[in-house]
DRENDO-986165 format. One record per residue (C-alpha): residue number from 0; x, y, z. Coordinates in Angstrom, 3 decimals. Last residue first. Example, Ala and Ser with C-alpha at 12.3 -4.5 7.8 and 13.67 -1.06 7.14 Angstrom:
// DRENDO-986165
<i = 1 xx = 13.670 yy = -1.060 zz = 7.140>
<i = 0 xx = 12.300 yy = -4.500 zz = 7.800>
END
This chain:
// DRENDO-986165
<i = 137 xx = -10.676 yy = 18.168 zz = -25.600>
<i = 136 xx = -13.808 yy = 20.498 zz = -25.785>
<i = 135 xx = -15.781 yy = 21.310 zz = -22.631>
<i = 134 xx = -18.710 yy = 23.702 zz = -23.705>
<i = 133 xx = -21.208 yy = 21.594 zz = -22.262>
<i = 132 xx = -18.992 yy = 20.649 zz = -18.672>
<i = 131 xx = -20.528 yy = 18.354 zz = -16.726>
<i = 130 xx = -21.634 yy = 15.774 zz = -19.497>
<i = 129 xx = -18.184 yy = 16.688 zz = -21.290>
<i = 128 xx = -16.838 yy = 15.829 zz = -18.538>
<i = 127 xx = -18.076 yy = 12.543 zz = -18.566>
<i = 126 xx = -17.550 yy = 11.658 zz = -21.258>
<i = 125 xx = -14.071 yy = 12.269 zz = -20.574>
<i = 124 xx = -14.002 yy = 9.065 zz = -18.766>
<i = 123 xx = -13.081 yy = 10.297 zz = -15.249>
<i = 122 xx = -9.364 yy = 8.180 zz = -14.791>
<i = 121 xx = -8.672 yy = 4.559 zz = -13.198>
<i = 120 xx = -11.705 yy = 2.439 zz = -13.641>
<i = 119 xx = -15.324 yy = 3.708 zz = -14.399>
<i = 118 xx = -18.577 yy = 3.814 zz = -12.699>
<i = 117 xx = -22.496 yy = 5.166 zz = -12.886>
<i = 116 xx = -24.537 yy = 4.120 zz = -10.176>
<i = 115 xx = -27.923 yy = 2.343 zz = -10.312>
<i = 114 xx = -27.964 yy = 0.423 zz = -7.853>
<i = 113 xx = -27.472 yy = -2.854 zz = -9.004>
<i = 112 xx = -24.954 yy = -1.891 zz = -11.653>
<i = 111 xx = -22.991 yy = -0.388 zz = -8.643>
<i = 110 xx = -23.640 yy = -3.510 zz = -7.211>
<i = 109 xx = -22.140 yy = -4.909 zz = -10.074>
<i = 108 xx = -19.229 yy = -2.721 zz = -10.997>
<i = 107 xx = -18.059 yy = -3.336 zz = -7.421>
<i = 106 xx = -17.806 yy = -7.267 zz = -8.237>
<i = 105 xx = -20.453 yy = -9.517 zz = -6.965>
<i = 104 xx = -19.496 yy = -13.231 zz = -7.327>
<i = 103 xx = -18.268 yy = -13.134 zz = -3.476>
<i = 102 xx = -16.138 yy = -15.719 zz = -1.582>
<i = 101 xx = -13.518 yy = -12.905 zz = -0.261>
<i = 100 xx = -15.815 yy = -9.429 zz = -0.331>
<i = 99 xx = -16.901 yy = -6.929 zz = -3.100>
<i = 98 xx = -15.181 yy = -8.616 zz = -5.657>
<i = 97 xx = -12.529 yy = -6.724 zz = -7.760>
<i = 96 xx = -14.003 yy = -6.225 zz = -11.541>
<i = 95 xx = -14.391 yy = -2.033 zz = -10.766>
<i = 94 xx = -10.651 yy = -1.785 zz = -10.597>
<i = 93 xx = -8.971 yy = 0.900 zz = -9.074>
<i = 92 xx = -12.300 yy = 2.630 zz = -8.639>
<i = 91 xx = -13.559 yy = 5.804 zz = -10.123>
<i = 90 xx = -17.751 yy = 6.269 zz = -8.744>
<i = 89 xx = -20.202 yy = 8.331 zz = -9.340>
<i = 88 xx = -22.616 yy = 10.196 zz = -7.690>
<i = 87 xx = -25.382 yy = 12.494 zz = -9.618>
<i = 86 xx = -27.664 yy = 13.909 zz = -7.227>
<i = 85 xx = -31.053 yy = 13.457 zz = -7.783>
<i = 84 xx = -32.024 yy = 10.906 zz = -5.476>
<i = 83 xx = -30.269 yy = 12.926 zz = -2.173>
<i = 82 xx = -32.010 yy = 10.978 zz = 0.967>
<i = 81 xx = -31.911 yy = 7.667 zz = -0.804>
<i = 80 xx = -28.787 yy = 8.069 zz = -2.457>
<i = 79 xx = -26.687 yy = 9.410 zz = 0.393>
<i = 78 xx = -27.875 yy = 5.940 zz = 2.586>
<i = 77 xx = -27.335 yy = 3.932 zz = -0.102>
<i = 76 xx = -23.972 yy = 5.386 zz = -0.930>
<i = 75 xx = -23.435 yy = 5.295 zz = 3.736>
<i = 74 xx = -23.805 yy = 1.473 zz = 2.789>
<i = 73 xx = -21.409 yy = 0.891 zz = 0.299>
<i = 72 xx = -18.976 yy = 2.563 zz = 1.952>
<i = 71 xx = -19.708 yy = 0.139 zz = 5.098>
<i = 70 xx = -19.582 yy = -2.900 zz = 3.065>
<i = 69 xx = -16.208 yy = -1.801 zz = 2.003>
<i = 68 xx = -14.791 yy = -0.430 zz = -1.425>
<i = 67 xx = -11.322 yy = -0.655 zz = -1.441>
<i = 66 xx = -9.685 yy = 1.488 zz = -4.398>
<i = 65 xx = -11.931 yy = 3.977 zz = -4.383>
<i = 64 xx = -12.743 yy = 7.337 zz = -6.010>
<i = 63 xx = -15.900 yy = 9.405 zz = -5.539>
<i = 62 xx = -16.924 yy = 11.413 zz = -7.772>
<i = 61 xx = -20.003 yy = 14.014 zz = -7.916>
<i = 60 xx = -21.404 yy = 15.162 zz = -11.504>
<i = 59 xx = -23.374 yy = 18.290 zz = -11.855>
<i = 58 xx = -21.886 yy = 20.889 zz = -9.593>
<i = 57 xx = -19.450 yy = 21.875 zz = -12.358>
<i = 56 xx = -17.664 yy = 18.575 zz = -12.234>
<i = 55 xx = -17.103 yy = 17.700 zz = -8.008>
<i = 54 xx = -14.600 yy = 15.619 zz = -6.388>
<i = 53 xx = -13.912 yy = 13.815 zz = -3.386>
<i = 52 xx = -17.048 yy = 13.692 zz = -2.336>
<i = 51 xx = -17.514 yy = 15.005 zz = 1.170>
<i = 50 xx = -20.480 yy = 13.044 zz = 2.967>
<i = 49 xx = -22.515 yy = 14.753 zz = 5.950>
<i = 48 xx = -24.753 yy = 12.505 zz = 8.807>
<i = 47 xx = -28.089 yy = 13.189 zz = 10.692>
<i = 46 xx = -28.649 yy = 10.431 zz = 12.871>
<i = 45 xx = -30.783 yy = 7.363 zz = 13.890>
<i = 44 xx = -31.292 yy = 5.985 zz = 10.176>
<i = 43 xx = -28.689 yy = 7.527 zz = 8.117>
<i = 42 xx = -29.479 yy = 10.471 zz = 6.573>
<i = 41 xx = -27.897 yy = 12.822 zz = 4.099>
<i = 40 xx = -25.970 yy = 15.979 zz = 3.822>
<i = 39 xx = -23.978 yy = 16.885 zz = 1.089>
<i = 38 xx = -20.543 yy = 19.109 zz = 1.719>
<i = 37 xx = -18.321 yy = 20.386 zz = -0.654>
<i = 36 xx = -14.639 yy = 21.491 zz = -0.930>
<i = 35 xx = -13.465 yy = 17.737 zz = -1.082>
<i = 34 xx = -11.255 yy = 18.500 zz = -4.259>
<i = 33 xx = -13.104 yy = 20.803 zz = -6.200>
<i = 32 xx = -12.612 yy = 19.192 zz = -9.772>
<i = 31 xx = -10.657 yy = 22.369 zz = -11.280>
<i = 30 xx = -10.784 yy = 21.511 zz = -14.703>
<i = 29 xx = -7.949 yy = 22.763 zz = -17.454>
<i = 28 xx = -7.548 yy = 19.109 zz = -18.712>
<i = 27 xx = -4.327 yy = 18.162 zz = -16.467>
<i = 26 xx = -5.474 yy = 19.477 zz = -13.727>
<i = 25 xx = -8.998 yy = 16.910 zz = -14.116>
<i = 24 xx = -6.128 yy = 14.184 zz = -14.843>
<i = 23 xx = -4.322 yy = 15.030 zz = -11.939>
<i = 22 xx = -6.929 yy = 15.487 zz = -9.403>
<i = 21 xx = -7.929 yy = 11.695 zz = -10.828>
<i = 20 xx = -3.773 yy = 10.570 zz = -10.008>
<i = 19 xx = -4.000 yy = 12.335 zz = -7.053>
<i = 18 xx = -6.974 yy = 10.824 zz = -5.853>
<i = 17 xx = -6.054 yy = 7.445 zz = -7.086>
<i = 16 xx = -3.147 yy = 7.638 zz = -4.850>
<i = 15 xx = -4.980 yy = 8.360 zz = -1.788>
<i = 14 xx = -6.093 yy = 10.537 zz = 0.878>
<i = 13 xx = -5.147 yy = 13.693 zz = -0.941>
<i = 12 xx = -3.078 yy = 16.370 zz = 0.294>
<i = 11 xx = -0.581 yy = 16.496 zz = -2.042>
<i = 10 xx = 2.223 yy = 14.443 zz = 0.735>
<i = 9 xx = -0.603 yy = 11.874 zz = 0.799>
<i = 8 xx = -0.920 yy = 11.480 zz = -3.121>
<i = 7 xx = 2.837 yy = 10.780 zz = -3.632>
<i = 6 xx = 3.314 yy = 8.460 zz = -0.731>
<i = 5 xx = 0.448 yy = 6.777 zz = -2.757>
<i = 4 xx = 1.598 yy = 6.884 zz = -5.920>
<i = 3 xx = 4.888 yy = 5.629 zz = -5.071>
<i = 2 xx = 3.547 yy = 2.800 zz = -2.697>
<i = 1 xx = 2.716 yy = 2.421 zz = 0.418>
<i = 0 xx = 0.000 yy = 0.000 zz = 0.000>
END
């Protein structure tokens, strides 16, 4: 886990490598993503809770990136989903195929499948941006 990337993404100020490498990418295209400068509220039963995505495309398009995506991430989604439905979450994972737990046939692209959420491995698809952004040409 302590990798290049990853020693690299900490000492940026993000909590991971994919971060940096996703802040990169959005840098890289002339698009300031808003790295974890908003705040959506949402509830879980028996309390009021807040999520920070980690990234945000013209108020449109929320990201969040993961590498390991727990049972409890997956829950708190369900949770923002259900008291947010028209926000637009999606996810950038490391690698959408990897199974949600040991044993499992469910990969994260599944459930997110499932659910209705919108995903892609390793960058934004610039689709995407273009989705967030109308006048966005690359």
């Amino acid at each position: 886990m302590w990798n290049k990337n990853y020693k690299r993404g900490i000492q940026e100020g993000y909590r991971s490598g994919l971060e940096d490498k996703v802040a990169e990418q959005l840098k890289d295209l002339g698009i300031d993503g808003e790295y974890e400068k908003h705040k959506i509220n949402f509830t879980q039963p028996a309390k009021g809770r807040t999520y920070t995505p980690d990234f945000n495309l013209n108020k449109r398009i929320w990201i969040e990136t993961k590498g390991r995506f727990t049972t409890a991430d997956r829950q708190k989604h369900l949770y923002i989903k259900g008291s947010n439905p028209d926000l637009d979450i999606r996810f950038v994972f490391s690698n959408s195929r990897q199974k949600i737990n040991k044993g499992s046939k469910t990969t994260y692209g599944m459930w997110c499948d499932k659910h209705k959420f919108k995903y892609a491995d390793k960058l934004i698809p610039i689709e995407w941006i273009k989705e967030a952004y109308d006048d966005y040409e690359d």
